[in-house]
C-alpha positions as CSV (number, residue, x, y, z in Angstrom):
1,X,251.7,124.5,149.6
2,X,252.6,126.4,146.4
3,X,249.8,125.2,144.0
4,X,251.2,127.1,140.6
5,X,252.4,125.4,137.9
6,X,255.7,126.1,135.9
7,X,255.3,128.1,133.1
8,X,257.2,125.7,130.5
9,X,257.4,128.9,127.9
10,X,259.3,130.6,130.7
11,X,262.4,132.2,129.8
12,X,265.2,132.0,132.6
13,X,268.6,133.8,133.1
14,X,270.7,134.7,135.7
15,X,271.4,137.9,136.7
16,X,274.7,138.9,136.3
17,X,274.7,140.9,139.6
18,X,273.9,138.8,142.2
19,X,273.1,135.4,140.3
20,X,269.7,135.3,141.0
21,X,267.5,133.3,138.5
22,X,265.1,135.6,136.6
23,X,262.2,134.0,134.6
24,X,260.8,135.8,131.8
25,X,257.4,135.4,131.0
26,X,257.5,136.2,127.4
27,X,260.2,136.1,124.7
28,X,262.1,139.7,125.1
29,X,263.1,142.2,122.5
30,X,266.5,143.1,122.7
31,X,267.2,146.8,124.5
32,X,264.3,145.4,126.9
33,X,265.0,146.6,130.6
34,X,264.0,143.9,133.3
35,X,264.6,143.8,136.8
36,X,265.9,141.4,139.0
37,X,263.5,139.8,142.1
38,X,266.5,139.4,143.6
39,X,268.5,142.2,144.2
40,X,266.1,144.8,141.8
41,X,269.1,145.9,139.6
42,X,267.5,147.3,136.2
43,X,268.9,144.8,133.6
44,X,269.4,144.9,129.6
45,X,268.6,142.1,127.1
46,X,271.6,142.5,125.4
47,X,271.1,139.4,122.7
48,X,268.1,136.7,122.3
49,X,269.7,133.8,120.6
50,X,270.9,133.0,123.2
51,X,269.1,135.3,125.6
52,X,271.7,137.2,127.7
53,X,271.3,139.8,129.6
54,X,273.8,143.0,131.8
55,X,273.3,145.5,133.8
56,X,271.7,148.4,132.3
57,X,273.9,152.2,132.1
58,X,272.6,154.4,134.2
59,X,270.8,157.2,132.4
60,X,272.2,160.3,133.4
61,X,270.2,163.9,133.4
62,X,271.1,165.8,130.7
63,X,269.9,169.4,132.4
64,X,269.3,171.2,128.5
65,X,273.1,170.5,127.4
């Protein structure tokens, strides 16, 4: 029996990858990366009012260029 409560300050989106809910636990700043319990893609708050978020770009190595 799951005996935790909801958080009701909870933030919750879906995740744009595989539409898996993701709760936030605190209010996000925007450029935050979270991941996704669902499929663990790395995702970008891309606006708070309302909170959206996408998949974050890849960061690619830039070997001294």
């Amino acid at each position: 029996m799951n005996t935790q409560t909801p958080n009701p300050s909870a933030l919750i989106v879906e995740c744009p990858s595989c539409a898996d809910t993701v709760t936030l636990t605190r209010r996000p700043l925007c450029g935050e990366v979270v991941r996704c319990g669902g499929c663990a893609v790395e995702l970008e708050v891309v606006s708070i009012e309302p909170l959206r978020v996408e998949e974050a770009p890849q960061v690619q190595e830039d070997w001294g260029e």
